[in-house]
N, C-alpha and C positions, 0 to 999 in steps of 0.2 A: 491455459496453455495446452497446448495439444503433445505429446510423446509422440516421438517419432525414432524406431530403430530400422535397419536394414544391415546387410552384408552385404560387400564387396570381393573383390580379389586380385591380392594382390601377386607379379611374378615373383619366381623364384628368386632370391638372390639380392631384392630391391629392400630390404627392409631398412636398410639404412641413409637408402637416397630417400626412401617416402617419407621418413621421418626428418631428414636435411631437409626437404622441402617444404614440408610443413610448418619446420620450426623458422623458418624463412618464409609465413606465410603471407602473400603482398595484402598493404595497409588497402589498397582499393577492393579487395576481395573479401576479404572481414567488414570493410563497411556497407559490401553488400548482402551480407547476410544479414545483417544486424537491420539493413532497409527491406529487407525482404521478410521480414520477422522472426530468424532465426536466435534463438540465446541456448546458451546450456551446451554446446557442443562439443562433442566428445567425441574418440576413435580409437579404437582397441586392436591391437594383432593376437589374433592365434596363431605362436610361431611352428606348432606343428603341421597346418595346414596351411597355412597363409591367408586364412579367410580373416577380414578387416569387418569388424564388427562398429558399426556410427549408431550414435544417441544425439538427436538432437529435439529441441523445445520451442517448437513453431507457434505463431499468436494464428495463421489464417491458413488454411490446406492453400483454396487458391493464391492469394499473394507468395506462399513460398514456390508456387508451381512456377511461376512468372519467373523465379532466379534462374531457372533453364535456361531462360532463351535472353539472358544478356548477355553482352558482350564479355565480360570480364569472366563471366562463368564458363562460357565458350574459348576462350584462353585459357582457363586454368586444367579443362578439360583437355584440350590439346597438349598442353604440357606434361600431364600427366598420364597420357595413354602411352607411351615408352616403357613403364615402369606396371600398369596395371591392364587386367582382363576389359574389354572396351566393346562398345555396340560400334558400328559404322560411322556415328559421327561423334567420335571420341568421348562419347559420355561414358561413364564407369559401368561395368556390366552393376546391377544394384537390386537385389531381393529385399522385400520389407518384409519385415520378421513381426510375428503375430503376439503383441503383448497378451503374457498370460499371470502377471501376479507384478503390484507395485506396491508400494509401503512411504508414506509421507514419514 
């Protein structure tokens, strides 16, 4: 398994729609991560700055790259660029964070 973290960000004011949303998160959208090789997934808020901290446990870099460019990722992204920081076509603005220390 490969570790996978990054930062996001989220707006002000949203922490409780993000998390409505999430815990609402559509059954077609979990089963593409799960085909895409994602497991382990996780999201954390620093509610002092609002930065959205993701862990997730990828089996293939490329095969998870391919969950970009589906349809249903492409919907989830549109959904959610109201509430979060976004590039042009509603993907999450997204920094990958440099693992520096893990412990089995």
């Amino acid at each position: 398994m490969i570790r996978k973290s990054f930062k996001m960000y989220l707006n002000e004011g949203m922490t409780e729609e993000y998390e409505k949303r999430h815990n609402l998160l559509w059954p077609e959208m979990k089963d593409m991560i799960s085909r895409h090789g994602g497991h382990n997934y996780s999201i954390f808020l620093d509610e002092e700055t609002n930065v959205l901290y993701g862990y997730i446990e990828i089996e293939d870099e490329a095969k998870w790259a391919e969950s970009a460019d589906t349809p249903i990722n492409r919907k989830w992204w549109d959904y959610m660029a109201d509430i979060m920081k976004t590039n042009p076509d509603n993907s999450p603005v997204s920094v990958g964070l440099k693992p520096v220390f893990h412990l089995d």
